[in-house]
C-alpha positions in Angstrom: 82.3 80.3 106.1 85.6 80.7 107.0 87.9 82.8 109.5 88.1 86.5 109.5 90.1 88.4 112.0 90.9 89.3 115.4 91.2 92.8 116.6 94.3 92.3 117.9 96.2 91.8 114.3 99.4 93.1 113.0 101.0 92.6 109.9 104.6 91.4 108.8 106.6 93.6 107.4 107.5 92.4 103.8 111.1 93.0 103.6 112.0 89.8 105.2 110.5 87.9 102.2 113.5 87.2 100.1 114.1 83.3 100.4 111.8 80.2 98.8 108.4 79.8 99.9 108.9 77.3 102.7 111.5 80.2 104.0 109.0 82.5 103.8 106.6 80.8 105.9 109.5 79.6 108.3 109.9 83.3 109.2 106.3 83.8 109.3 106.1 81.4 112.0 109.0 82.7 113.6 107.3 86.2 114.2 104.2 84.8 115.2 106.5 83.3 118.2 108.1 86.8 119.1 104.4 87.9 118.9 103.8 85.2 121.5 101.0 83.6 119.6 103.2 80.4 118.9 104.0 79.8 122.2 105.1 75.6 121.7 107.1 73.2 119.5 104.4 71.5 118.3 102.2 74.8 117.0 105.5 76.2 115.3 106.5 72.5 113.5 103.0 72.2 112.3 103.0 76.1 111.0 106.0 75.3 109.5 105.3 71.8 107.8 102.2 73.6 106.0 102.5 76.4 103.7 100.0 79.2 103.8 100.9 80.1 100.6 99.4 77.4 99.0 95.3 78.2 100.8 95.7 81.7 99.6 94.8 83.0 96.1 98.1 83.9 93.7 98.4 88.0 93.7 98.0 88.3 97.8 100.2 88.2 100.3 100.1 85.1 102.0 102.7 85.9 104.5 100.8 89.2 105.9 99.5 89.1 109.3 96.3 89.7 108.6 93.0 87.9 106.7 93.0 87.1 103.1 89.6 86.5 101.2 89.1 83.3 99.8 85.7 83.6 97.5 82.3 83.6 98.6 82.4 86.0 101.1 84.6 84.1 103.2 88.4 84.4 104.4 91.5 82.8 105.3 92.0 83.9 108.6 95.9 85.7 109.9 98.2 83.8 110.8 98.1 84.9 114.5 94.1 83.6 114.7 95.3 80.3 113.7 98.4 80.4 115.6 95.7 80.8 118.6 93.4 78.5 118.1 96.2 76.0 117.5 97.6 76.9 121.1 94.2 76.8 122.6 93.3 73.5 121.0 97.4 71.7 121.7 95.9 69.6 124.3 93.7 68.2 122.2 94.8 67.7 119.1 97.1 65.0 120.6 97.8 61.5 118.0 94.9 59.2 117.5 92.3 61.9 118.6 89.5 63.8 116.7 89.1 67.1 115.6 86.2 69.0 114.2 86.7 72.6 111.6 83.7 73.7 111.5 83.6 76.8 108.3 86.7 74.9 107.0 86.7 77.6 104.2 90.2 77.0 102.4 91.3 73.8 104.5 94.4 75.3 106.1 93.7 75.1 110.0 92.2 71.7 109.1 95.6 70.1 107.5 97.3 71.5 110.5 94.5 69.6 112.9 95.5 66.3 110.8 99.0 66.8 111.0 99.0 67.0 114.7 96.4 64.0 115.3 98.4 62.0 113.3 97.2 58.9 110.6 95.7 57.4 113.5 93.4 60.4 114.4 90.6 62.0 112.4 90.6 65.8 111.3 87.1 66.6 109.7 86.8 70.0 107.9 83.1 70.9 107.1 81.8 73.9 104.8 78.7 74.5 103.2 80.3 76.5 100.1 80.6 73.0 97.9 82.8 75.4 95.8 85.5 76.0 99.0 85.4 72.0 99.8 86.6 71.8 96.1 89.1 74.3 96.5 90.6 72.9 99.9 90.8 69.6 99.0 93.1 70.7 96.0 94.6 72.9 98.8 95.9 69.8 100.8 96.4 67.8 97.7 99.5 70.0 97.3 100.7 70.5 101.1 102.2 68.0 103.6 99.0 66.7 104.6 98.4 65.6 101.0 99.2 61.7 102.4 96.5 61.9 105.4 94.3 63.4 103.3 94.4 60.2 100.7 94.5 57.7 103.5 91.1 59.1 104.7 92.3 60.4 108.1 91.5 63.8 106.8 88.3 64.6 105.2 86.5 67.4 103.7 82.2 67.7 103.6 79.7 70.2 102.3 77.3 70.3 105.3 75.9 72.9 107.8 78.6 73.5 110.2 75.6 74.3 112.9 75.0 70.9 112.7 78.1 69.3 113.0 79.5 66.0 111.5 78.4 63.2 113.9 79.5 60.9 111.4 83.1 61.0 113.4 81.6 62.2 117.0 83.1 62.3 119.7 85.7 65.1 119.1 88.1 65.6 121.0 88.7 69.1 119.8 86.0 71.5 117.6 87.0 74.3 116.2 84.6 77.0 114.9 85.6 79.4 111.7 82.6 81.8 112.4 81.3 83.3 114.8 77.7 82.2 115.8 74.9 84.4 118.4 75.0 81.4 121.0 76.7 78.1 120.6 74.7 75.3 118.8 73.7 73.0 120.5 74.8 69.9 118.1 78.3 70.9 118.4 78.5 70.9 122.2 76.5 67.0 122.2 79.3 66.4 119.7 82.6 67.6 121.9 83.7 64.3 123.8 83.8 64.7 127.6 87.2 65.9 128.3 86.9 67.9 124.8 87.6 71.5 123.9 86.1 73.8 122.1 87.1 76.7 120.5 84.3 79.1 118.8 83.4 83.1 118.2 80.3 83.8 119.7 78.6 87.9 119.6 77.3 89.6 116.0 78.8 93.1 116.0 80.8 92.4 119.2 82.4 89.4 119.4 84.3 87.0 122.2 86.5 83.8 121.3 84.9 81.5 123.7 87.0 78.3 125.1 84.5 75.8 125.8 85.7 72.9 127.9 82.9 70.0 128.1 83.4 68.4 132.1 83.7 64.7 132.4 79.7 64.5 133.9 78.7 66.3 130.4 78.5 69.7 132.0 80.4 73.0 130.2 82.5 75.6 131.4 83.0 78.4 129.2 85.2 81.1 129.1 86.3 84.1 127.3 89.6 84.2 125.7 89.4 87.6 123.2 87.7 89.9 121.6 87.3 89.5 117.5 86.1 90.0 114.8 84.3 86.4 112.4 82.3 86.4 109.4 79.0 84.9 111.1 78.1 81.3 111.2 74.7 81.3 109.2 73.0 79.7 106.1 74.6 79.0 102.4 72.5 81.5 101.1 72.7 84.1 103.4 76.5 84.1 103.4 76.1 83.7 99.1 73.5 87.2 99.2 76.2 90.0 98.9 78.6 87.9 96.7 
């Protein structure tokens, strides 16, 4: 239940690859900001600090502007999705706060939530593949958020994302990886007054919706762009085509 793709997307032109990994995803980042989807310091250092390479499968192209598939009919989602998420969500993702990944599929976005809210914040990735939770722990294990993710200020649970995690509500920032036909309820009483957050809503037609909850507990939501998610539904109806 992860990320799939917006219909914006581009890819990178694989030439540039000829330096180490971390070099590689350096000048990943680097495009993403002449694309404008990195459009701050903070969003590029975080890119930077964790490698893609390590969330995607060995064989693809981790470095390609576009989504990868990660098992289980889910995906990695390109790097300019995350890249706008990341931007959308900056304000709140600030140290010491907390931050929901709802479809946390291979765990990338979710290390860069917990490297931006710090050891003092909390960055909960929630998937209902146990199989993917597996997989993105040993994901992080590897990354630079390997030392938040031991310390217990990043965690990783096999639950309905629909549902949430109120185990760490409030959240300052929730971030959905699929895109769901209205949003749930649960996550909106979950989003801490001041909160943001960030979901695809539609089937076949699809909006990224920024959804900012008021300080009286009222919502204003608006569209940000048009995409394309894997939906937000059941274990076994995402497991049905595998």
């Amino acid at each position: 239940m992860d990320e799939e793709e917006a219909t914006r997307g581009e890819t990178f032109d694989p030439q540039f690859w000829t330096q180490g990994s971390l070099d590689k995803n350096k000048a990943l980042v680097e495009y993403l900001k002449q694309y404008g989807a990195v459009r701050s310091d903070k969003v590029a250092e975080v890119m930077e600090s964790i490698d893609r390479a390590l969330f995607v499968a060995e064989g693809l192209t981790p470095y390609t502007d576009s989504p990868m598939p990660i098992g289980y009919n889910a995906t990695i989602s390109a790097p300019h999705m995350h890249a706008t998420c990341l931007e959308l969500l900056n304000d709140h993702l600030q140290p010491g706060m907390h931050a929901l990944d709802v479809g946390s599929g291979s765990g990338y976005l979710t290390a860069c939530f917990a490297m931006m809210v710090g050891p003092e914040g909390r960055a909960v990735g929630i998937e209902h593949i146990p199989e993917l939770v597996a997989a993105s722990t040993e994901n992080v294990q590897r990354s630079a958020a390997a030392q938040l993710l031991k310390d217990g200020s990043l965690s990783f649970h096999v639950a309905d994302g629909r549902l949430g995690w109120p185990d760490e509500a409030p959240y300052d920032a929730i971030h959905v990886g699929a895109a769901a036909p209205e949003i749930p309820q649960p996550l909106v009483d979950q989003l801490k007054p001041g909160g943001r957050m960030v979901i695809p809503v539609g089937s076949y037609f699809q909006d990224l919706q920024v959804v900012d909850k008021n300080a009286n507990g009222s919502v204003t939501v608006r569209n940000d762009a048009s995409v394309r998610y894997v939906p937000l539904t059941s274990r076994s109806a995402q497991l049905q085509d595998s």
